[in-house]
C-alpha positions, 0 to 999 in steps of 0.5 A: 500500500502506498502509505504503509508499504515505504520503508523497511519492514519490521519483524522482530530485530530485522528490517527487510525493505518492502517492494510498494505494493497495493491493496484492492477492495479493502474492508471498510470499517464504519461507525456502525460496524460491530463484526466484519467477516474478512471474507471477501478481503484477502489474498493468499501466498502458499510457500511448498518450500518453505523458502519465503522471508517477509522481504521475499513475501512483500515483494511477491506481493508486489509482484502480483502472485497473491491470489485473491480470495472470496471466502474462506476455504480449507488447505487440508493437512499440509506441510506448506506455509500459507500467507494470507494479506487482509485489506482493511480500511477505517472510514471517516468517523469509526473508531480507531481501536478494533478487535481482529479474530484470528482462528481455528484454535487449533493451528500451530503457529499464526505470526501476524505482519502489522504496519508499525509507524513508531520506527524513525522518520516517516519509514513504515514498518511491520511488528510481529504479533505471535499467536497460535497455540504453540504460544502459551495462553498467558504469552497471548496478546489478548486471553480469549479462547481464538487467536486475538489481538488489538489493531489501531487503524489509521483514519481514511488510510487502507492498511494491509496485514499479512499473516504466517500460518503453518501447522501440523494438524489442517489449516481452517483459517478464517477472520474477522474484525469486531469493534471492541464494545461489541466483542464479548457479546458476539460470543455469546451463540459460541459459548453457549453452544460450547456449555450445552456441548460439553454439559451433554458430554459431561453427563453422558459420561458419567453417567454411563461410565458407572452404569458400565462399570456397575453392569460390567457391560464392555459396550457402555464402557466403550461408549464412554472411551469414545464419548470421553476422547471426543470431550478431550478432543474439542477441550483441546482443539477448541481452546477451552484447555488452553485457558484452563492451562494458561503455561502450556506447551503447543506439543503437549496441545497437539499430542492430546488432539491427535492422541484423543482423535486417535482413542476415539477411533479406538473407543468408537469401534470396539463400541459397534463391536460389541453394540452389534454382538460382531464376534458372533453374527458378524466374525469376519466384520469383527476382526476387521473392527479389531483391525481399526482399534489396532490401527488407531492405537498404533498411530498414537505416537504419530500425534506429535510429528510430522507423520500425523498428516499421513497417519490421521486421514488414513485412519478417519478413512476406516473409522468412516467405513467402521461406522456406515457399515456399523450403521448399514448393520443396524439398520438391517437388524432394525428391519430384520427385527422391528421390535428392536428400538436400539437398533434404530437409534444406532442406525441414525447415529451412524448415519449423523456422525458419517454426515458430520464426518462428511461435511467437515472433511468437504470443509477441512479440503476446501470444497465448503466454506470455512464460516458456512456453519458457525462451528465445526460440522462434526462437532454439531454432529457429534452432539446428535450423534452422542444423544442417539446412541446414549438413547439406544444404549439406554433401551438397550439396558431396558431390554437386558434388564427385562431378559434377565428378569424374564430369565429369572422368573423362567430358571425360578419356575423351572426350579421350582418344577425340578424340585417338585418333580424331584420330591414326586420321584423320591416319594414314588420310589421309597413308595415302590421298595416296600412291595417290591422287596415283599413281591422279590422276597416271596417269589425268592421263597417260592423259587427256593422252597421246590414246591413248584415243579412245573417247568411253565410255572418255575418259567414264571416265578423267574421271571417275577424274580428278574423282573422285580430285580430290575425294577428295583435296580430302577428305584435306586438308579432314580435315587441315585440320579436325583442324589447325584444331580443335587450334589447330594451324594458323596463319593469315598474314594478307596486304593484298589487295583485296576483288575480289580475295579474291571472285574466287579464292573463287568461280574454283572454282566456274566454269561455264556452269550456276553462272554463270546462277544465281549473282548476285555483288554487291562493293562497293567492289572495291578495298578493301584487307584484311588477310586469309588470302586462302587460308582465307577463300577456303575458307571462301567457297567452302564457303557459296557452293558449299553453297548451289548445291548444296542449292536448287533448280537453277532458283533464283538464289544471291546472293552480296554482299560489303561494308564495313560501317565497319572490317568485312567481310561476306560474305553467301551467300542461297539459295532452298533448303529451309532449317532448322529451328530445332534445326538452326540451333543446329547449325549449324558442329557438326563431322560435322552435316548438315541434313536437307535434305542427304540424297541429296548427298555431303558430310562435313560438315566445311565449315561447320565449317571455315567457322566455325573460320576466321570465328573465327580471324580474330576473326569469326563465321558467323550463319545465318538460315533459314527452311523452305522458304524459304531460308537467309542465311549471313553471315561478318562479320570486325571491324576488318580494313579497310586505309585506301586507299594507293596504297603499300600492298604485300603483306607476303612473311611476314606474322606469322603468326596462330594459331587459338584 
């Protein structure tokens, strides 16, 4: 300009002599102006080389190489310097005291050119003004939460200003210049945005963060990472903390932006992880969110160099495509499932950060204005964003508590049914043993007196025998079943030898047909066990005659027992029609019977009983079975191997060992 740019120009101790140079179109300033937007006003130079003094600036400038600019617009994240020349022009009248507004508060470094006429003569110069957030608060020329200083213009003279930004994180400049009366009040649609910003954040977080921590629910809490980082991020960002923390340093600003943008990255898909139960509907899209809170963790230590630029736009471009697919999901399970009202309200979350997202990025690289909105996009977005979800994880909560309470009342029903059914059963069967043994009894005398010399007759009493055997073999194995779901029966332990244990299983099963076909292999016999000999026997019994009973009569049952280390097992194969699958998983249910049972007696208690006394002596029974091949039933006890002692004795009262 023609009365400010003679001279030299001033910045700091050094003097460079600027080229005249010429502003067009200044902003005027008039007596009724409160605020003036710079848009419109200004110019711009970038410098990709990093190469420019003020000298080589001014007379760029002179030259013609400033641009000029209608609004404000986005230069993304960019290593170049960026000069901007804002023309201003106080009319007749107007005060001569201004307030310019410089910002975002997030920019590293903005050193403002102002023409200076306190140098000697009538040479006019330029005074820096540092500002930007690698200045600490309390250094600032004004202490508001953007980059502000104090002008004195001249009266009927344009003057132009110059200003230096470079910074790590985006450059969203924008300015304007507000009469100092008027300053504070024209803040007032910021602020109170800011208090219900960050008074909604506040809440949201406390809140959730206790009920995730009394609930232990990983998705609340999650939320909660996510809502956090985003409070922490616009603190910081938004010049709230620089206030707060009036000494601090511009590294530690720009680690706790990148770092909080970063964890909540992090925190937003290990929530639509867990909202949307991945791990089971979804495995692969699960792994991919694993893959993104991965990626954004190990970006952290990027926020404070110069490999942020890369490291930041990469990992928004994945938290945008976690969140539409984590909305695109919901809205699927909202259709899928009209009854689910969470599933809604995720859906629009998504959807509302993905718009905000959008329109900041379009911001942020220059396709819309800076000042089209009075405030960050995303950061409106975030707000709509939060409430949605703090909603839809609230009726989730609602919906949990009501299943837990439905589960309730059903395990309560159920048990309460149990426990009748349990006292009928036990009545029933102490009923039964009465008569039983006084029919068994008297069919005994009978068969022994030789009183009935009838072939068909003795037929007869035999089978009264046998039959009132088996029935009471029944009762007990009801009694036994019952004590053994309950816990209520105790197992005593005692130090026996392997060919022992295998012979007073099988004794039971003697005859001629059943030693044909039954193939025993024990090895080494005389190993000593501490066992319960008479449940494990049952329970050896149960495989072995289930297994004679349920192949074919011509087909041979192999029975092995041996020591694998400290270990038993005891494996029952047989050649019989074998199971499917569905009925393996079955398989020791308490009642359950095969399909291939069908036409034989049985209650189907064995194997369960089998199962409880594997397990009671901290065992298992494992089932291989193949249709129409065969089935492998195996009890395998861990650690119950006694080292071979010629005195070793049998206890009398073992302590007794409780059923869990």
């Amino acid at each position: 300009m023609a009365g400010w740019a003679q001279g030299g120009a001033k910045t700091g101790t050094q003097t460079v002599a600027p080229a005249e140079v010429q502003a067009a179109e200044p902003l005027p300033l008039t007596v009724s102006t409160d605020r003036a937007s710079l848009a419109g006003h200004f110019a711009r130079l970038i410098d990709r080389d990093h190469a420019l003094g003020f000298g080589d600036v001014l007379r760029a400038d002179a030259e013609g190489r400033f641009e000029r600019q209608t609004v404000f617009r986005g230069a993304g994240q960019t290593p170049d310097i960026h000069w901007y020349r804002f023309d201003l022009l106080r009319e007749a009248g107007a005060p001569a005291d201004w307030i310019i507004e410089l910002g975002e508060a997030y920019i590293d470094h903005l050193d403002l050119y102002v023409p200076d006429r306190a140098m000697a003569g009538d040479a006019a110069g330029y005074s820096i003004i540092r500002m930007g957030d690698f200045v600490p608060f309390s250094q600032r020329p004004m202490k508001t939460r953007l980059h502000t200083t104090r002008l004195t213009l001249p009266e009927g003279k344009p003057v132009s200003l110059y200003l230096r930004v470079e910074s790590v994180s985006s450059i969203t400049m924008r300015a304007a210049v507000y009469a100092v009366p008027d300053y504070a009040g024209l803040q007032v649609t910021n602020l109170l945005f800011l208090g219900v910003f960050f008074g909604v954040l506040a809440i949201l977080i406390m809140g959730y963060v206790s009920l995730g921590m009394l609930l232990r629910d990983r998705a609340l809490l999650a939320f909660t990472g996510y809502a956090g980082s985003v409070f922490v991020f616009y603190l910081f960002s938004g010049g709230i903390a620089s206030i707060l923390l009036p000494d601090m340093p511009g590294w530690l600003q720009n680690l706790v932006v990148g770092s909080s943008a970063f964890l909540g990255v992090a925190a937003s898909a290990s929530m639509w992880d867990r909202i949307l139960d991945l791990r089971v509907r979804h495995p692969r899209l699960h792994w991919f969110y694993v893959g993104i809170r991965w990626m954004a963790l190990l970006s952290l230590p990027s926020a404070v160099s110069w490999t942020y630029s890369i490291t930041n736009p990469v990992v928004l471009l994945f938290a945008t495509v976690g969140t539409l697919a984590g909305a695109v999901l919901s809205i699927v399970q909202a259709v899928r499932n009209p009854a689910d009202t969470s599933a809604r309200y995720y859906a629009v979350s998504g959807l509302i950060a993905i718009a905000g997202n959008t329109m900041t990025q379009f911001t942020v690289r220059g396709t819309l204005p800076v000042d089209w909105l009075f405030a960050d996009p995303y950061q409106i977005a975030v707000l709509g964003t939060m409430l949605c979800l703090g909603t839809g994880l609230a009726l989730r909560i609602r919906d949990l508590q009501r299943e837990r309470v439905r589960a309730q009342e059903e395990s309560a029903f159920a048990t309460k049914r149990a426990e009748e059914q349990r006292t009928f059963i036990a009545m029933l069967s102490h009923e039964f043993r009465t008569p039983l043994a006084a029919i068994q009894g008297a069919a005994q005398m009978i068969e022994l007196s030789g009183e009935v010399r009838v072939p068909s007759m003795q037929t007869r009493v035999r089978r009264i025998v046998e039959t009132t055997r088996r029935m009471s073999d029944l009762v007990e194995l009801f009694l036994s079943a019952d004590a053994l779901d309950q816990g209520a029966l105790a197992l005593k332990p005692e130090v026996v030898p392997l060919d022992l244990l295998m012979d007073e299983s099988l004794d039971g099963l003697a005859g001629a047909e059943n030693e044909t076909r039954l193939s025993v292999t024990v090895e080494p016999t005389d190993r000593m066990l501490r066992v319960d000999l008479s449940f494990l026997g049952v329970a050896v019994t149960n495989l072995v005659r289930n297994a004679l009973r349920y192949s074919p009569p011509q087909t041979a049952v192999r029975v092995t027992a041996h020591l694998a280390g400290q270990d038993l097992v005891i494996r029952v194969a047989d050649q019989g029609h074998g199971m499917s699958p569905e009925e393996v998983e079955r398989i020791g249910s308490i009642y359950f019977r095969a399909s291939s049972s069908r036409g034989t007696k049985g209650a189907g208690l064995g194997l369960y009983m089998t199962q409880r006394i594997a397990a009671a002596h901290g065992g298992a029974l494992t089932v291989e079975s193949t249709l129409g091949v065969g089935s492998v039933f195996t009890i395998r006890l861990p650690a119950v191997g006694e080292p071979e002692s010629d005195d070793v004795a049998v206890p009398s009262g073992a302590d007794p060992l409780t059923v869990q």
